[in-house]
Backbone of each chain as ProteinMPNN parsed JSONL, in Angstrom:
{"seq_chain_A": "XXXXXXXXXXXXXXXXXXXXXXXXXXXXXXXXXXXXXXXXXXXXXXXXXXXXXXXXXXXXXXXXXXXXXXXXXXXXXXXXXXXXXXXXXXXXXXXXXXXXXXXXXXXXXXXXXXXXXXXXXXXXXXXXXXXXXXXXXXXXX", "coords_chain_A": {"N_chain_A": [[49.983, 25.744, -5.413], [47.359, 25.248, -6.14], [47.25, 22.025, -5.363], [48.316, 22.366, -2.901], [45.976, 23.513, -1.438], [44.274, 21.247, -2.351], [45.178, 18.935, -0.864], [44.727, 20.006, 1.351], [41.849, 20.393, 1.978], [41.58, 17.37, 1.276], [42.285, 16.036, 3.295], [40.872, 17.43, 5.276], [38.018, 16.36, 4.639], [38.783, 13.447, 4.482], [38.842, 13.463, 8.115], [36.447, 14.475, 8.484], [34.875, 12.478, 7.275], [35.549, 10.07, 8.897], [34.874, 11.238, 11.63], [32.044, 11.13, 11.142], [31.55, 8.497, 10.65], [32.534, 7.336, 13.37], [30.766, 8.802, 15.134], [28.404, 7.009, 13.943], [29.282, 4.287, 14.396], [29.335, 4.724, 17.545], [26.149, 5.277, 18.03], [25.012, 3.135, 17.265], [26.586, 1.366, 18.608], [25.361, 2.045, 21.265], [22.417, 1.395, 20.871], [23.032, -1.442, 20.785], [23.77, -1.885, 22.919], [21.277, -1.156, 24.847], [20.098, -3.073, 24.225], [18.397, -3.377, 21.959], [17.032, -4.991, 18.798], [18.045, -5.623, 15.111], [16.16, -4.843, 13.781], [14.55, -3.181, 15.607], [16.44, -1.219, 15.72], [15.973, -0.037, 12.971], [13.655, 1.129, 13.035], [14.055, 2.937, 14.89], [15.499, 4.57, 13.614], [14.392, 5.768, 11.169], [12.416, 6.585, 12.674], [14.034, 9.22, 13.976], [14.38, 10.515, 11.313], [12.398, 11.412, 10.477], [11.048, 12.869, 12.349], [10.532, 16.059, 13.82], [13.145, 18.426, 14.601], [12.733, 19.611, 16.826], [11.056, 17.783, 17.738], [12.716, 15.228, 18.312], [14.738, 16.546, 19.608], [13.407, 16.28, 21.958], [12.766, 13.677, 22.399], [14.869, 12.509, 22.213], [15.307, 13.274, 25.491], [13.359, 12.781, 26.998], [11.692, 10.691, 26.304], [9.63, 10.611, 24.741], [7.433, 12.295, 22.665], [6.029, 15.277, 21.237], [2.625, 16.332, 19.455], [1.074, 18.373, 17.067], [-2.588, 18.203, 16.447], [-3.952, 18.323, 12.824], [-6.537, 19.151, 12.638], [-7.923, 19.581, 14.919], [-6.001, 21.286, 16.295], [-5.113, 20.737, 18.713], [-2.543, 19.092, 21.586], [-1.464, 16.194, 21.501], [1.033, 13.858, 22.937], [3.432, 11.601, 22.286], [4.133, 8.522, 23.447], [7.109, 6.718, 23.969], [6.072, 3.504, 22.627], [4.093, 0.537, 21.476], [1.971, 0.524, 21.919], [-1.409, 1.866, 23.576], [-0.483, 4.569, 24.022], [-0.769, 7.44, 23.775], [-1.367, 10.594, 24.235], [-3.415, 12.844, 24.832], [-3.204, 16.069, 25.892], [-4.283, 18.799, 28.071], [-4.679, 21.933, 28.56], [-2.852, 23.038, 30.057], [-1.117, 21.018, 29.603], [-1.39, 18.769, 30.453], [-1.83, 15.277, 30.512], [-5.252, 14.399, 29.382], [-6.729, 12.5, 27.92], [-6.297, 9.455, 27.517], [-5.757, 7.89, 23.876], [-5.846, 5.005, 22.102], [-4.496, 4.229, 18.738], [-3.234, 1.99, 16.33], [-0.982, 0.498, 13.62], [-1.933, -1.986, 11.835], [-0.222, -4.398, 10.879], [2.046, -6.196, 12.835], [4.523, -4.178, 14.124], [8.131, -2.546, 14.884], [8.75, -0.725, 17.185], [9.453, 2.203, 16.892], [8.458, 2.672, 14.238], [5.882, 2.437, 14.492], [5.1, 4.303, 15.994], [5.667, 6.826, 14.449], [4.246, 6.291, 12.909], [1.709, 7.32, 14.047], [2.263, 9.556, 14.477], [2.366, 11.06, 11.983], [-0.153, 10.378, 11.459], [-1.893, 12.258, 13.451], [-0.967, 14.422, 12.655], [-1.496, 14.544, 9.6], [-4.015, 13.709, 8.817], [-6.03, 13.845, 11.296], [-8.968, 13.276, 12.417], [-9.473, 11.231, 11.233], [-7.799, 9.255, 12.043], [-8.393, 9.4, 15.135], [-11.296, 8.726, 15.057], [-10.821, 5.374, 14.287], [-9.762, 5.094, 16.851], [-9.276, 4.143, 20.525], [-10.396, 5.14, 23.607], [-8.783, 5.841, 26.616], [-8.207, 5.906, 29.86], [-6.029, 8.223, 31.11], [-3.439, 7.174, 32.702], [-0.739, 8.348, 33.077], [1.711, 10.149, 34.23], [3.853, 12.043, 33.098], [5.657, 14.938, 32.789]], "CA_chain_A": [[48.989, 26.383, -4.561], [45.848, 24.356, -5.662], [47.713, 21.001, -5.026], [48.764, 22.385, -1.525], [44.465, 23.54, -0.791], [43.41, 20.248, -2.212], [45.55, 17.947, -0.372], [44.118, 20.293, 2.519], [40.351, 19.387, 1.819], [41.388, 16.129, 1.389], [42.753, 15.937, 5.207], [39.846, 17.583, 5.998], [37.183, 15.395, 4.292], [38.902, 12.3, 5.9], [38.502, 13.838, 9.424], [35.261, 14.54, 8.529], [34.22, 11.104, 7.564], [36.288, 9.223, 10.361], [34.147, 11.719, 12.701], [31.115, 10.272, 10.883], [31.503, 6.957, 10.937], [32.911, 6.713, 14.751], [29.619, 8.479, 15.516], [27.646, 6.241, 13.593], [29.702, 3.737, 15.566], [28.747, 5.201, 18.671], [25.439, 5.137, 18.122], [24.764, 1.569, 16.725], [26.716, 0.406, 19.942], [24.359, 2.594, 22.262], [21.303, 0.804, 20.371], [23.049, -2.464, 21.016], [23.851, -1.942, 24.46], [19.888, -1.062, 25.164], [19.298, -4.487, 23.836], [17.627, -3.165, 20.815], [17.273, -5.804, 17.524], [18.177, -4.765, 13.662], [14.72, -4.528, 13.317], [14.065, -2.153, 16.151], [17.066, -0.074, 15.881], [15.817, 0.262, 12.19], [12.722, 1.647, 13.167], [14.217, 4.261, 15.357], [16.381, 5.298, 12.815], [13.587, 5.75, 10.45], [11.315, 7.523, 12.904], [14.612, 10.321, 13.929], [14.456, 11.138, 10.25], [11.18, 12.235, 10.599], [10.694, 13.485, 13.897], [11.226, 17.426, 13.809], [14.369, 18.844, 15.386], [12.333, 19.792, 18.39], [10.551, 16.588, 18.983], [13.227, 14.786, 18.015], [15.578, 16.75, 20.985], [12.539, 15.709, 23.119], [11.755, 12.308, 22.52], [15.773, 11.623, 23.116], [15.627, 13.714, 26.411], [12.493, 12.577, 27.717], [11.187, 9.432, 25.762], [8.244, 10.61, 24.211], [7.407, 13.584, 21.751], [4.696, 16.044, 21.123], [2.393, 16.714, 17.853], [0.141, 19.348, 17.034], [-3.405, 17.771, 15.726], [-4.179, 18.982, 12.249], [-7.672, 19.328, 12.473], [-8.33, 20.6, 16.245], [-4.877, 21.771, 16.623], [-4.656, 19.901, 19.949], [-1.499, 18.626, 21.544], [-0.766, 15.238, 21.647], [1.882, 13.555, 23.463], [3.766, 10.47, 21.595], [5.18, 7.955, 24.228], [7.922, 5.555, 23.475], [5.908, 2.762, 22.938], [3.921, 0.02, 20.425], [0.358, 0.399, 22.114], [-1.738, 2.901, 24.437], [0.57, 5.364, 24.622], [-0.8, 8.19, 22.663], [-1.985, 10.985, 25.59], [-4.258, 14.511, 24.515], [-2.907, 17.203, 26.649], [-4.902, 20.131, 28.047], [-4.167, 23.304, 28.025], [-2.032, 23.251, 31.308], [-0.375, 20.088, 29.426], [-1.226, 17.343, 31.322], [-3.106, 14.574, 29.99], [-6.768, 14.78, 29.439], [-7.449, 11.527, 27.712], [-5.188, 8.565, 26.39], [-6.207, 7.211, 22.552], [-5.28, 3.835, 21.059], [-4.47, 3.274, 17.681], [-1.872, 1.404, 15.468], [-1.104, -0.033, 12.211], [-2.941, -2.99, 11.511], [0.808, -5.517, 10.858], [3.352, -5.765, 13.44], [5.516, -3.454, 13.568], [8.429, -2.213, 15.596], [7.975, 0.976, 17.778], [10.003, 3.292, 16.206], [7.648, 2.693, 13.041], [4.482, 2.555, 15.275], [5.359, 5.938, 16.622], [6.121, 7.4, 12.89], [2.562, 5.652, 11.944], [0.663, 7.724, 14.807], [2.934, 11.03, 14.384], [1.921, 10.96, 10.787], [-2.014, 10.497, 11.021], [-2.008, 13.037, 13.618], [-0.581, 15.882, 12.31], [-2.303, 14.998, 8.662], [-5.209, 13.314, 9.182], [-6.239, 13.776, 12.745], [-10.097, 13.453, 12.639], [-9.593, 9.55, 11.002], [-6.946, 8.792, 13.832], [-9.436, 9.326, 16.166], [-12.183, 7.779, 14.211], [-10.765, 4.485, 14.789], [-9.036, 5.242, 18.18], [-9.952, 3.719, 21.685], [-10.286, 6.002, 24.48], [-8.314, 5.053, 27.711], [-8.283, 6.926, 30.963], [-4.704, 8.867, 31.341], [-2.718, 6.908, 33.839], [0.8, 8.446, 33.164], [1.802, 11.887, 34.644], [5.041, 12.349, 33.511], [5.105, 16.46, 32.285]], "C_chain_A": [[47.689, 25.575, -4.557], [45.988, 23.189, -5.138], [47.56, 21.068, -3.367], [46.825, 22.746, -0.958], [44.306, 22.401, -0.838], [43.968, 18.988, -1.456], [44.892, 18.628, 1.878], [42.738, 19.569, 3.009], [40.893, 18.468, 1.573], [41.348, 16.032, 2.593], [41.195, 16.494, 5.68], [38.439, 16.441, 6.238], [37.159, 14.331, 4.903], [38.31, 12.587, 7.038], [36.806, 13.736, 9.643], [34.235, 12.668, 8.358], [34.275, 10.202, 8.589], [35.326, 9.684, 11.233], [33.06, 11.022, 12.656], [30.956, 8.874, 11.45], [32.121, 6.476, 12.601], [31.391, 7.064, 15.028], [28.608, 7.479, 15.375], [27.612, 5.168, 14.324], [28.683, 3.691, 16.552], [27.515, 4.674, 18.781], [24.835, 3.612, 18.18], [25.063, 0.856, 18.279], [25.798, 0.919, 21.026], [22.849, 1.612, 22.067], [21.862, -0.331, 21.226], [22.844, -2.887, 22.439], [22.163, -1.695, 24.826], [19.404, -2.112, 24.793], [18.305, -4.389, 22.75], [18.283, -4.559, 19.565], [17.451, -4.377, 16.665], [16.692, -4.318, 13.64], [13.929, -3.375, 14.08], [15.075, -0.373, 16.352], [17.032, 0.992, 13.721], [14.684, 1.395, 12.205], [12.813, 2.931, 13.874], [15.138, 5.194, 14.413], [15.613, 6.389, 12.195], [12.623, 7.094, 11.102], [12.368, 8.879, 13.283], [14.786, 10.658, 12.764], [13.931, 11.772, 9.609], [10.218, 12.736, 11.129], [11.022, 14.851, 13.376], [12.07, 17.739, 14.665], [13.792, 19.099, 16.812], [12.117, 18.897, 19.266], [11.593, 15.304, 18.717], [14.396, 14.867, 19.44], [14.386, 15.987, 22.665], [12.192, 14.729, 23.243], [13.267, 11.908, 23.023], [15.807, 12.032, 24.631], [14.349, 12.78, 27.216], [11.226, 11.437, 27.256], [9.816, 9.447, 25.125], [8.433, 12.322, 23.347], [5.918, 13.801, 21.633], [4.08, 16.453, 19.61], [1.247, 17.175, 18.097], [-1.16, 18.471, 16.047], [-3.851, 18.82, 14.746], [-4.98, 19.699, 12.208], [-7.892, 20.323, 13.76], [-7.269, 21.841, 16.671], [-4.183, 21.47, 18.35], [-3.508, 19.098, 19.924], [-1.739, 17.138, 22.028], [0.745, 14.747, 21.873], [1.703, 11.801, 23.151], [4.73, 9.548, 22.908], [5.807, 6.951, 23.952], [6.901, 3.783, 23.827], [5.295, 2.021, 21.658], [1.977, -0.032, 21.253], [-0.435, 1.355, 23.336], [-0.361, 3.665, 24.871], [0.705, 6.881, 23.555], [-1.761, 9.319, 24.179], [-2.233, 12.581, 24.835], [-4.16, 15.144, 25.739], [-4.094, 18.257, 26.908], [-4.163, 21.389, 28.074], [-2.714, 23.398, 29.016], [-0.555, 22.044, 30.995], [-0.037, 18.963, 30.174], [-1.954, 16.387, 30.363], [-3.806, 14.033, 30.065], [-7.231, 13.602, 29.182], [-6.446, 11.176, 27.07], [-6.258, 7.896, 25.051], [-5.534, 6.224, 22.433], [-5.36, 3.606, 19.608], [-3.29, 2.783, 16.763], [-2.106, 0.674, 14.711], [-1.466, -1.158, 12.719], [-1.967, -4.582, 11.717], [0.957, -4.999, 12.022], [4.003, -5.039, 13.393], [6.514, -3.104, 14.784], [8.045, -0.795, 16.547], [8.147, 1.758, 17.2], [8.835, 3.695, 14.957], [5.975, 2.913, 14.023], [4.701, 3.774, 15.813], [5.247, 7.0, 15.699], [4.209, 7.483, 12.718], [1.595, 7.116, 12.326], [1.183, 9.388, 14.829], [2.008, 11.161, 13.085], [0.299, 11.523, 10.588], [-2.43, 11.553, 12.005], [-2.086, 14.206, 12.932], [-1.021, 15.669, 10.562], [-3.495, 14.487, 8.606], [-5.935, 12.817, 10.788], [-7.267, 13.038, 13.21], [-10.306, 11.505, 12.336], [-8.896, 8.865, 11.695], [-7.93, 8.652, 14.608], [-10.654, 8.853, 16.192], [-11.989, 6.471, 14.766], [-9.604, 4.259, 16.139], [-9.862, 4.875, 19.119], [-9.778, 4.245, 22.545], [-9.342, 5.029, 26.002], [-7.714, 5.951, 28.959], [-6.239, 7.065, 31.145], [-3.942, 8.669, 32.687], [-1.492, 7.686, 34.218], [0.966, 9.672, 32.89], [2.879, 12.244, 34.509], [4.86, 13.78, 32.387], [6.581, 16.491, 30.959]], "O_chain_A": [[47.041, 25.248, -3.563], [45.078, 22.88, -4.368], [46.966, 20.249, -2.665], [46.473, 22.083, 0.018], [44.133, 21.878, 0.263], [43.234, 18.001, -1.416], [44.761, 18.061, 2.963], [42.499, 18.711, 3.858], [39.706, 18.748, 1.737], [40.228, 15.923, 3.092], [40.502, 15.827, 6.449], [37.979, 15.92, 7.254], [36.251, 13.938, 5.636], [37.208, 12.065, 7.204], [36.139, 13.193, 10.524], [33.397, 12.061, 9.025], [33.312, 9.637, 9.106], [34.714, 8.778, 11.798], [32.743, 10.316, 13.614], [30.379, 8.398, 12.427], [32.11, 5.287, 12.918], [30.612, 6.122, 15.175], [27.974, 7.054, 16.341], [26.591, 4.787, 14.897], [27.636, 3.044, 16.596], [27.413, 3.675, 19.493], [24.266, 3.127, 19.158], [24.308, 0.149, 18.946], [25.436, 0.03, 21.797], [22.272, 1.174, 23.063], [21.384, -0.416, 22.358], [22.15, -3.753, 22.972], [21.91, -2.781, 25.349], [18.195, -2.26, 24.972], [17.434, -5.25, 22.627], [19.438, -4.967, 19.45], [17.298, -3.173, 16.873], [16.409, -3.144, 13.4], [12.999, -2.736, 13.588], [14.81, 0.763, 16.745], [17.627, 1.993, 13.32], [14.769, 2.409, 11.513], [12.029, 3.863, 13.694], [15.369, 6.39, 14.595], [15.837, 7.582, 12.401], [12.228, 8.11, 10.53], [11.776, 9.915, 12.978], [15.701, 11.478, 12.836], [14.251, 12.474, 8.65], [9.066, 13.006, 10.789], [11.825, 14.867, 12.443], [11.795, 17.287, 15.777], [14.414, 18.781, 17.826], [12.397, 18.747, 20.455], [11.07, 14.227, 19.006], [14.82, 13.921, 20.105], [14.604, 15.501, 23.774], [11.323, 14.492, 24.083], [13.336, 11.162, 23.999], [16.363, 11.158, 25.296], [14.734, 12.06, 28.137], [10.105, 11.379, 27.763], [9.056, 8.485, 25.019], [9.315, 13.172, 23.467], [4.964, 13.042, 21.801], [4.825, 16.828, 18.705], [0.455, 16.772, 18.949], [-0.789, 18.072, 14.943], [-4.139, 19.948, 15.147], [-4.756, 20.859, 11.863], [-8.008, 21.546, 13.676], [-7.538, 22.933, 17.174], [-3.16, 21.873, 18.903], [-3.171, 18.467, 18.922], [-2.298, 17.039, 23.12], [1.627, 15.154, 21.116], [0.791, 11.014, 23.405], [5.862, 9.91, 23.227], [5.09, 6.013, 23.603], [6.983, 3.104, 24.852], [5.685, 2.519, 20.602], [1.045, -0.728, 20.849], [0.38, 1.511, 24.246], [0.483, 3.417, 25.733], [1.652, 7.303, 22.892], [-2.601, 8.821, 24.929], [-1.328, 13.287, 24.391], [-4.94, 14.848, 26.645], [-4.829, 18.54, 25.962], [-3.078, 21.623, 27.541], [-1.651, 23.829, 28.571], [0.511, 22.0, 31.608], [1.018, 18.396, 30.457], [-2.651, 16.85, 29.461], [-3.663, 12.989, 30.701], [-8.136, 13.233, 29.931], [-5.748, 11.86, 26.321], [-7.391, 7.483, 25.3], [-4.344, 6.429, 22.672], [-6.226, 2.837, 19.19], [-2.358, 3.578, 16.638], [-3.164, 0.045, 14.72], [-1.371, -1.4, 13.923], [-2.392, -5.58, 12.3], [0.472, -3.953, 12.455], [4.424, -4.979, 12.238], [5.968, -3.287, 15.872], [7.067, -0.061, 16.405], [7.169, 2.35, 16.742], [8.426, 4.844, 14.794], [5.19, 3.832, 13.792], [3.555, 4.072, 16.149], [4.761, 8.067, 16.073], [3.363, 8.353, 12.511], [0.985, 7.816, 11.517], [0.432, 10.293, 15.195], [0.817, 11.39, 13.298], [-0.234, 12.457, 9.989], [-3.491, 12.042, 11.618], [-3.096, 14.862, 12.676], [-0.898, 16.753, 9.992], [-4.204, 15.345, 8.08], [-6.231, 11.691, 11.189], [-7.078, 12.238, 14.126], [-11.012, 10.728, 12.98], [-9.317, 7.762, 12.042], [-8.356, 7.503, 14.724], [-11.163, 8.543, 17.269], [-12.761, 6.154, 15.672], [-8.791, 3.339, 16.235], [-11.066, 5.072, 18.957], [-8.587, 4.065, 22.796], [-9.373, 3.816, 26.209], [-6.709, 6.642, 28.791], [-5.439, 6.137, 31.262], [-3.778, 9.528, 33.554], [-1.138, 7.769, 35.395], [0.641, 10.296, 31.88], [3.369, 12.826, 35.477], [4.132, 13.748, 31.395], [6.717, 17.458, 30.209]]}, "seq_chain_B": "XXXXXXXXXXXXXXXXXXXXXXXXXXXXXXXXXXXXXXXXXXXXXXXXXXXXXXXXXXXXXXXXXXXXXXXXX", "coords_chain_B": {"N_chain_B": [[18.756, 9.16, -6.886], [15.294, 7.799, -6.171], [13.207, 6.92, -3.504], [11.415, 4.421, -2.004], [9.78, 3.687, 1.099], [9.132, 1.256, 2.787], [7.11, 0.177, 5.5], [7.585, -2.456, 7.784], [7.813, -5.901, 9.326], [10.626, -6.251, 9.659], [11.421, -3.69, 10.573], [11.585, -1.769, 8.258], [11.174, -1.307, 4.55], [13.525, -1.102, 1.831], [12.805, 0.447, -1.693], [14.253, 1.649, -3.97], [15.32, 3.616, -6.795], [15.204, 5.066, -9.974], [14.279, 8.075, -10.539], [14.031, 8.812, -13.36], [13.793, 6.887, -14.832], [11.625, 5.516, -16.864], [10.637, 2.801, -17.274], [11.277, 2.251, -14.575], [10.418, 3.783, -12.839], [7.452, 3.212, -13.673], [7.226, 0.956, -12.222], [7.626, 1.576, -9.762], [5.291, 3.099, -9.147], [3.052, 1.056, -9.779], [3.593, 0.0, -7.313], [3.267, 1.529, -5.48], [0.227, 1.788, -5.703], [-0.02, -0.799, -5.381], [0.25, -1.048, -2.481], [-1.343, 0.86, -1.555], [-3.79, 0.257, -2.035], [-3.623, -1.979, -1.092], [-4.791, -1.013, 1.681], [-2.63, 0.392, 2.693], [-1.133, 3.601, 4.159], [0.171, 6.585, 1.678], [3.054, 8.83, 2.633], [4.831, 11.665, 2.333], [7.768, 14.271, 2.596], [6.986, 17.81, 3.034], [9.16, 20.44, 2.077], [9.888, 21.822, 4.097], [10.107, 19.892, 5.752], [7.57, 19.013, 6.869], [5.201, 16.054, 7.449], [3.307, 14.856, 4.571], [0.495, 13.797, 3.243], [-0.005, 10.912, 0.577], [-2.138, 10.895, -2.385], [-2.377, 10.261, -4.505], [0.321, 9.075, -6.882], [3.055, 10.553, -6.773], [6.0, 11.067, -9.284], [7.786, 12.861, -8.719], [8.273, 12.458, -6.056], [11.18, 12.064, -3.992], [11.088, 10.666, -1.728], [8.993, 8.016, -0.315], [6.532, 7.195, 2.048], [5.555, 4.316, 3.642], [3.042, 3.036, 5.603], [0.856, 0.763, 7.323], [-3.039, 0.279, 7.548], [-4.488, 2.221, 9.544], [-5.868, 0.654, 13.283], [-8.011, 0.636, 16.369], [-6.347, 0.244, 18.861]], "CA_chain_B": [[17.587, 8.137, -6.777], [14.234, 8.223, -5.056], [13.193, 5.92, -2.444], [9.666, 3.84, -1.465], [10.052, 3.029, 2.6], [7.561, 0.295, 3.443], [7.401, -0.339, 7.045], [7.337, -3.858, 7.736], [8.46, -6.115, 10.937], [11.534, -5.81, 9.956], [11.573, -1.964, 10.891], [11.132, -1.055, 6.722], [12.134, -2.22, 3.485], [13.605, 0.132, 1.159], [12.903, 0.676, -2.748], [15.299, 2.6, -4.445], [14.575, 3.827, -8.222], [15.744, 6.098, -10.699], [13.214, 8.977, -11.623], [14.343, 9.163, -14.859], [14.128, 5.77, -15.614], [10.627, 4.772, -17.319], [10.248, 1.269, -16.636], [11.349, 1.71, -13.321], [8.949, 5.033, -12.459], [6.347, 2.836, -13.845], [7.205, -0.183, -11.45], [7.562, 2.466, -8.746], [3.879, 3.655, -9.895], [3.07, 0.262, -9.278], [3.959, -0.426, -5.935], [2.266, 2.603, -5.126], [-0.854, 1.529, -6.424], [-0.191, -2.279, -5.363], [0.049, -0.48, -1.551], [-2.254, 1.544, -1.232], [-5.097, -0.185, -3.001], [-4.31, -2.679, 0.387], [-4.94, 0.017, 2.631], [-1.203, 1.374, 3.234], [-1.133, 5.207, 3.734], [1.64, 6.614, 1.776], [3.466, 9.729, 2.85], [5.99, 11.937, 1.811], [7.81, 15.584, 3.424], [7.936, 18.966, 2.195], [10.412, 21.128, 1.608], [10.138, 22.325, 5.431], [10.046, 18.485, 6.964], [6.385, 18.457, 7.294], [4.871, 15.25, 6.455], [1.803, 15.524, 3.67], [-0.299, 12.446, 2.694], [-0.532, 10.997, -1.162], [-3.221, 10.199, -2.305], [-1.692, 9.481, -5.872], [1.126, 8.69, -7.045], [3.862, 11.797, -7.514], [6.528, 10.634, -10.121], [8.606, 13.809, -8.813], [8.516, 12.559, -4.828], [12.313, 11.842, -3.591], [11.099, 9.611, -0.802], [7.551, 7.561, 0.462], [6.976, 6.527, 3.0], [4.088, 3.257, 3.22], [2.443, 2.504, 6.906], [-0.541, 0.219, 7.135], [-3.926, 0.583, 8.078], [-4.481, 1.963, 11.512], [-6.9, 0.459, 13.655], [-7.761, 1.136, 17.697], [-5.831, -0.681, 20.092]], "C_chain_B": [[16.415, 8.19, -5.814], [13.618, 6.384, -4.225], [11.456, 5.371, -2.117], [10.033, 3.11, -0.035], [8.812, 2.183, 2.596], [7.863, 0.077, 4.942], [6.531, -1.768, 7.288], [8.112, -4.387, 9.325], [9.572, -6.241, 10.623], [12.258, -4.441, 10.125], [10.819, -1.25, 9.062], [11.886, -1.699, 5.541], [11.995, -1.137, 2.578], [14.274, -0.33, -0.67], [13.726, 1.259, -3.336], [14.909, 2.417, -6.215], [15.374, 4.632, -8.301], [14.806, 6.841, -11.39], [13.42, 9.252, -12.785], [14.315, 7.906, -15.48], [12.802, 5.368, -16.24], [9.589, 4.277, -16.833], [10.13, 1.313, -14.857], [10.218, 2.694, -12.02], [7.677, 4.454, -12.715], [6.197, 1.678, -12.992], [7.04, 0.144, -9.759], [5.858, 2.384, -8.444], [3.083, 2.653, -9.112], [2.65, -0.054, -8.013], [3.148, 0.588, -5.167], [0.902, 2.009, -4.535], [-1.235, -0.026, -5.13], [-0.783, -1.649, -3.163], [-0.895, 0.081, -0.885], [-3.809, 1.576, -0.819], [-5.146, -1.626, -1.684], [-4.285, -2.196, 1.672], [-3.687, 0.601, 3.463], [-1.64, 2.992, 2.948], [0.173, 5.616, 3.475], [1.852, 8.623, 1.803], [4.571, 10.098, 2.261], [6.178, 13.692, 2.616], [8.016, 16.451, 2.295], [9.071, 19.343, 2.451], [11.095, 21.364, 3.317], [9.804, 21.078, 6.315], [8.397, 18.298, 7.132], [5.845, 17.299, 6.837], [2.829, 15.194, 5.438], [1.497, 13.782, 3.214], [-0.643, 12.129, 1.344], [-1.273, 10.042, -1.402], [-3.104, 9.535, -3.619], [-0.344, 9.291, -6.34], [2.578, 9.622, -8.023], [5.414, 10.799, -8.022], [8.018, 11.821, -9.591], [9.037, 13.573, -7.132], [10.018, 11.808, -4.812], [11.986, 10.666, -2.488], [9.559, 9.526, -0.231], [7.637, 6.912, 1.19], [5.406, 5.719, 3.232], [3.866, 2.537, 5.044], [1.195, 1.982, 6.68], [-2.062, 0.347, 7.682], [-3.893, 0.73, 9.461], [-5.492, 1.384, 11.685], [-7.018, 0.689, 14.864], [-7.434, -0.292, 18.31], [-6.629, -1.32, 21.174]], "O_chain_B": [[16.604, 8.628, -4.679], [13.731, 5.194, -4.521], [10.499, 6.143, -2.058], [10.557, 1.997, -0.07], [7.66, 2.571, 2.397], [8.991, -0.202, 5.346], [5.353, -2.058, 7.079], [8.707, -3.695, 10.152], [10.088, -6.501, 11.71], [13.434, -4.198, 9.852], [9.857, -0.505, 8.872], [12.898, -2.4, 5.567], [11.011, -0.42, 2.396], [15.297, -0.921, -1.017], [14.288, 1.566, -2.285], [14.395, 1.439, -6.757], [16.133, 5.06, -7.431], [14.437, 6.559, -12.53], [12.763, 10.192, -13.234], [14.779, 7.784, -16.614], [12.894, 4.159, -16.03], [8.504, 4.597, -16.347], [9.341, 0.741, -14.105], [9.624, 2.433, -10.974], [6.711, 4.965, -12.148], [5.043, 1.258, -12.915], [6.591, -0.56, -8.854], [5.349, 1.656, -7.592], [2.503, 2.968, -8.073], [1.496, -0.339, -7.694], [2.409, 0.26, -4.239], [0.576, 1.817, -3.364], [-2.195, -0.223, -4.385], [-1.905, -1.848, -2.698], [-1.227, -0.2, 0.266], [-4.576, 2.184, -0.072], [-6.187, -2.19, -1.346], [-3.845, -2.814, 2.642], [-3.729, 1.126, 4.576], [-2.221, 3.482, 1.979], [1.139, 5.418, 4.213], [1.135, 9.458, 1.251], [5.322, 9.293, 1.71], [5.22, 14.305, 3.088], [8.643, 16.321, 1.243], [9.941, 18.668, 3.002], [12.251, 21.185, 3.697], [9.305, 21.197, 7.434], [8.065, 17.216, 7.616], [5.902, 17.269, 5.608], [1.675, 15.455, 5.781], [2.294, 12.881, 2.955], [-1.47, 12.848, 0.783], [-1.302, 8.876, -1.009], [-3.618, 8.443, -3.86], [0.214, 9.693, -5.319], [2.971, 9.516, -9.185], [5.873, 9.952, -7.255], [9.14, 11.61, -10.052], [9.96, 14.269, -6.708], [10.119, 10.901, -5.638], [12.765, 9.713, -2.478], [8.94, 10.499, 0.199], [8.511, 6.053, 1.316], [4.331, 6.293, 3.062], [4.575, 1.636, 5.492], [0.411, 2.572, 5.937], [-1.878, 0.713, 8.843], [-3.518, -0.054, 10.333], [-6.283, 1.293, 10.746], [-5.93, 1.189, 15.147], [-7.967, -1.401, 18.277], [-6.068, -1.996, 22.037]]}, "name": "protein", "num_of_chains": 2, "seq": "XXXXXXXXXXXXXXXXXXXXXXXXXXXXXXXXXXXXXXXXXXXXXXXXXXXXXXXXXXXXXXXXXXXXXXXXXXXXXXXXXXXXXXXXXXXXXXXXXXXXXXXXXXXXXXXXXXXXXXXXXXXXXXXXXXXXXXXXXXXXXXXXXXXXXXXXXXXXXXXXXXXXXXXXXXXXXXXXXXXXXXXXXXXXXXXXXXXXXXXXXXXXXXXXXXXXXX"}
């Protein structure tokens, strides 16, 4: 009887990993196919691990994600990118005013996205400190 | 094992340690320190995913995460 369960969970476990690892698959070749490097499909890895489930469904649906500022509690809108692309929403959720700022090295996006999620939502007030204002070209809702 | 992410141009480079190990909590410690002290901010999540900012060096964190000075674009 336990022989006959555990040769069950075994079968299962397999399945379960095989499922794994094709997704993983999957994915890796989706990166590749977008023409992403190791270095940039590292960075997106990195930043879906610490995206929240919400903005995480929203940054794959619609290429950008949203974060609540600690300090004001204002929304910011994160757009797939490595420079101006950081946009303060109003109330109606459009946006009011674009900010610039980013880490100091190089870095890929994925990680430059992480950087600016980060200092938002815990240190908002020093984000914006050394941030550069930049009139809100890009209306996508 | 607990983890130190640095983000670097090659997306991140990843530490790996054993909290129970000493030497290697103190080399951890370290790196921290060595980081920080050149203006990396290092992070780490709670329990509920949020991410919280350290300002010293927790011996009990599972994973940091090390981004470098911002500045404006």
């Amino acid at each position: 009887m336990f022989e006959k369960s555990l040769h069950i969970a075994n079968g299962q476990l397999r399945r379960l990993l095989a499922d794994a690892s094709r997704r993983g698959q999957a994915i890796r070749r989706w990166y590749r196919e977008s023409g992403l490097n190791e270095a940039e499909m590292r960075g997106l890895r990195l930043l879906s691990e610490w995206l929240s489930p919400e903005q995480l469904a929203q940054y794959h649906a619609r290429n950008y994600f949203d974060v609540t500022g600690c300090h004001s509690g204002k929304r910011y809108r994160i757009r797939h990118g490595t420079a101006t692309n950081i946009y303060e929403l109003d109330s109606a959720g459009r946006p009011r005013v674009g900010w610039c700022f980013i880490p100091k090295n190089h870095l890929v996006a994925g990680d430059v996205m992480l950087a600016q999620k980060i200092a938002l939502e815990t240190d908002e007030s020093a984000a914006l400190r050394v941030a550069k204002k930049f009139p809100p070209t890009w209306l996508a809702q | 094992m607990a983890t130190q992410i640095v983000m670097d141009h090659n997306g991140d480079t990843r530490h790996n340690f054993d909290a129970n190990d000493a030497e290697a909590l103190l080399k951890a410690e370290q790196r921290f320190k060595e980081l920080t002290g050149a203006g990396f901010t290092a992070a780490s999540r709670t329990a509920s995913g949020e991410p919280i900012v350290r300002r010293t060096f927790d011996p009990t964190a599972e994973e940091t995460l090390f981004f470098p000075r911002l500045v404006g674009g």
